[in-house]
C-alpha positions as CSV (number, residue, x, y, z in Angstrom):
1,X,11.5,2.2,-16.7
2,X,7.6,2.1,-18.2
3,X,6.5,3.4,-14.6
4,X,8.4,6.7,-15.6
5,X,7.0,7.4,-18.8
6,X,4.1,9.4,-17.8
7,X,6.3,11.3,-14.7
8,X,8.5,12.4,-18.2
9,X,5.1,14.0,-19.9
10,X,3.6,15.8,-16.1
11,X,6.8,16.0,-14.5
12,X,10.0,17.3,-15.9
13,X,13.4,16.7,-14.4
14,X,16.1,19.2,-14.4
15,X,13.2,21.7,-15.4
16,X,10.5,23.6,-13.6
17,X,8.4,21.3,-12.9
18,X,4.8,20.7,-13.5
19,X,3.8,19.3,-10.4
20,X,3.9,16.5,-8.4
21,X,3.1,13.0,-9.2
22,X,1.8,10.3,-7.1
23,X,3.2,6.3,-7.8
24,X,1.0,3.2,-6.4
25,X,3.2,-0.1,-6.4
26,X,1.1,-3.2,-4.2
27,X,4.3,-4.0,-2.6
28,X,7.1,-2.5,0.0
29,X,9.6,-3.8,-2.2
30,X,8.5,-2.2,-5.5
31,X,8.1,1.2,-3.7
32,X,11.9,1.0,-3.1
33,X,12.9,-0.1,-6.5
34,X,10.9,2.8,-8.5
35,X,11.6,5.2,-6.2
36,X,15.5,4.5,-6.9
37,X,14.9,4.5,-10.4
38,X,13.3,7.4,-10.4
39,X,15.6,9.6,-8.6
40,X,18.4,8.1,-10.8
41,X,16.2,9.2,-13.8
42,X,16.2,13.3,-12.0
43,X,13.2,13.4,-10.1
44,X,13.4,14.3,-6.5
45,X,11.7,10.8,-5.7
46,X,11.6,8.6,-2.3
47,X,8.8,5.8,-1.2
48,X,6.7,5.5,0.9
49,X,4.7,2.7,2.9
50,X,3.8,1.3,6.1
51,X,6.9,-1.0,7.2
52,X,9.2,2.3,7.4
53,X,9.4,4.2,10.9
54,X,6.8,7.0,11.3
55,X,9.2,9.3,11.1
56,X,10.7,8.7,7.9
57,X,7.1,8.6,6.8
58,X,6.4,11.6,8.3
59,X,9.3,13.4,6.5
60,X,8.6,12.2,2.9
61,X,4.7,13.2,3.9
62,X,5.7,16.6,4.9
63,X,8.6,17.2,2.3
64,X,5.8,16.1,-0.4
65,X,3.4,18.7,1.1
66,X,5.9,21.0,1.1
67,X,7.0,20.7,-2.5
68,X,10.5,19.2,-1.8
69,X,9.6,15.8,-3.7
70,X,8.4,15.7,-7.5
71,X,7.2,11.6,-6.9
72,X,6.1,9.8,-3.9
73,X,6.1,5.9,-5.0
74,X,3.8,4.2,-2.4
75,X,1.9,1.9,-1.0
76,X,-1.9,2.4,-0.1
77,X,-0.5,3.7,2.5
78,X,0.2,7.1,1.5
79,X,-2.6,9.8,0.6
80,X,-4.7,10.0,3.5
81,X,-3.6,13.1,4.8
82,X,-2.6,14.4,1.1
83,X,-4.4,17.8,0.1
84,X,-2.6,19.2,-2.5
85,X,-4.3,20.0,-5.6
86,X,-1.3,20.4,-7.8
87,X,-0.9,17.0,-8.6
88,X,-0.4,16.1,-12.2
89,X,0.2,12.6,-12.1
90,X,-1.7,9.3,-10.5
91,X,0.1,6.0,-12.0
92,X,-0.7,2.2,-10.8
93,X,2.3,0.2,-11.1
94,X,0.1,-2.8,-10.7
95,X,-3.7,-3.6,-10.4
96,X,-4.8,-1.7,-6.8
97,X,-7.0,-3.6,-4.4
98,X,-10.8,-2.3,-5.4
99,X,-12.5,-0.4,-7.7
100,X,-12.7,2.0,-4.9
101,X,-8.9,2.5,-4.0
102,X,-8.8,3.1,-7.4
103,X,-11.1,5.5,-7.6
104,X,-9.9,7.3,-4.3
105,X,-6.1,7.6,-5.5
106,X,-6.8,8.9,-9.0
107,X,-8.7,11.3,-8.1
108,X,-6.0,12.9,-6.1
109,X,-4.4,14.1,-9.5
110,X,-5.7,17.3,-11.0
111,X,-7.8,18.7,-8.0
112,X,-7.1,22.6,-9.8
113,X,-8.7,21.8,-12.9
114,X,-5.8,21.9,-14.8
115,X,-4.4,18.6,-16.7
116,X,-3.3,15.5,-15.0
117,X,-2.5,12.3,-15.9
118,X,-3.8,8.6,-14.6
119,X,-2.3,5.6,-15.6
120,X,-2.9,1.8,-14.7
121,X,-0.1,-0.4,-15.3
122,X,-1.4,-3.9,-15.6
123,X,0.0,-7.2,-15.7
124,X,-2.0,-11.0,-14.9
125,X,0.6,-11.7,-12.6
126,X,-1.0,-8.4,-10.4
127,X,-4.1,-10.7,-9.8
128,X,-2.0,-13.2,-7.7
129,X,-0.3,-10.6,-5.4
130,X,-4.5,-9.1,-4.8
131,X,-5.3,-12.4,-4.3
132,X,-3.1,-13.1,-2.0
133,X,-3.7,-9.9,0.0
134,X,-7.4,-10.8,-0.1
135,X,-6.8,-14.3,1.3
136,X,-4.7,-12.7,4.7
137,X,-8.3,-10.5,4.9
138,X,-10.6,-12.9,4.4
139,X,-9.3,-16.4,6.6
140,X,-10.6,-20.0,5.1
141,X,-13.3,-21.9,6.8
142,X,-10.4,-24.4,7.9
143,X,-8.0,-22.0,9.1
144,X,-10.8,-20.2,11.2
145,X,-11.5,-23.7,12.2
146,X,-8.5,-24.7,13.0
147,X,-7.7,-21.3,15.2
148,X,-10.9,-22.2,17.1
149,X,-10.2,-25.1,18.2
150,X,-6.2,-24.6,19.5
151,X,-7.5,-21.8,21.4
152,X,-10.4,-23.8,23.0
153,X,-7.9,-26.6,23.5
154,X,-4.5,-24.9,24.8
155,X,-5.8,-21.9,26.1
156,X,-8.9,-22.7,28.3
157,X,-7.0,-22.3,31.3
158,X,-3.9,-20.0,30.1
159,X,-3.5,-17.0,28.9
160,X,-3.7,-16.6,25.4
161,X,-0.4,-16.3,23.5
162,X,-0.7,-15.1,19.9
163,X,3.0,-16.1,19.3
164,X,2.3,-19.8,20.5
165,X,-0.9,-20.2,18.1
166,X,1.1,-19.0,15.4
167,X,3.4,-22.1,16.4
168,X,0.5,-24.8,16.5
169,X,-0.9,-23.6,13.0
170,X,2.3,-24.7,11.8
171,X,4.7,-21.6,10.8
172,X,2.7,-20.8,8.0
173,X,4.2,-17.4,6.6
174,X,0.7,-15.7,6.3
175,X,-0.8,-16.8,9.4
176,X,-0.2,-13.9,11.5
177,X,-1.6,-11.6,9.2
178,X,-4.4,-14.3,8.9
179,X,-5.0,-14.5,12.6
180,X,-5.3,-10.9,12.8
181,X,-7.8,-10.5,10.1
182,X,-9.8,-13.1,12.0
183,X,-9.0,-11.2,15.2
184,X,-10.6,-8.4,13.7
185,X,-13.7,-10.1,12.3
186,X,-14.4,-11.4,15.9
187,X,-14.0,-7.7,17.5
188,X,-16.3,-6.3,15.0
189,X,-18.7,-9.7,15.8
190,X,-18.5,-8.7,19.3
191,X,-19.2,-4.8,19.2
192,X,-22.4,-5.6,16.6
């Protein structure tokens, strides 16, 4: 409910409205959950992230654009493709990944020169979920170690199978994401 304070002061259900509003959660989940809320609450509201199909995404993109939806709650995700300078609202549900994410999303909100809001909602508990996003991006020495050596020693003469590593680093949850953060360091490593 304290994520739809400033949409009440930019963006006025059952009224004309102001303009739109932008909502940043750091999770899939909590995109879902605000969104609901906020619909509930009278805004034409829906979320928005990576895990839904592209053309649901698509639709809530184009519908936004379009002025069909008063709040997109999102993910990162959302924005890239975003030009609308009618925007009166920015809000961080939680603490966003860098300074310059920050930076980037806020500054979608007032593009006309006419008033908008930014808020950053902030709790300690945000740290942990950055944190954690940050370890799947940035592998441990052991981990990277460990991925080394069960692909020199099960796949010298097989072909590699990213399932199977995933299985020999022991099921941990994050792995995959892991292993492709550190695929991705390597193909940079390579092409420099």
């Amino acid at each position: 409910a304290l994520a739809l304070d400033p949409l009440r002061e930019s963006v006025h259900p059952n009224e004309e409205s102001r303009g739109p509003a932008n909502l940043y959660a750091g999770t899939r989940k909590l995109t879902g959950k605000v969104a609901l809320e906020a619909a509930a609450a009278g805004f034409r509201a829906e979320a928005y992230h990576a895990g839904l199909e592209p053309s649901v995404r698509a639709d809530v993109n184009a519908r936004f654009a379009e002025g069909d939806l008063d709040v997109v709650v999102a993910t990162n995700a959302f924005g890239m493709g975003i030009d609308r300078a009618d925007i009166r609202a920015v809000v961080h549900l939680q603490a966003p990944s860098s300074i310059e994410a920050y930076y980037q999303e806020v500054g979608r909100a007032g593009r006309d020169g006419e008033p908008s809001a930014r808020e950053l909602l902030y709790a300690q508990s945000d740290l942990a979920i950055q944190q954690e996003f940050c370890m799947w991006q940035n592998p441990s020495a052991d981990l990277l170690m460990r991925v080394q050596a069960t692909i020199a020693q099960r796949y010298a003469d097989d072909d590699f199978d990213a399932d199977h590593l995933r299985v020999c680093l022991g099921h941990d949850p994050s792995a995959h994401s892991r292993l492709r953060a550190q695929a991705t360091l390597a193909q940079r490593a390579a092409a420099a």
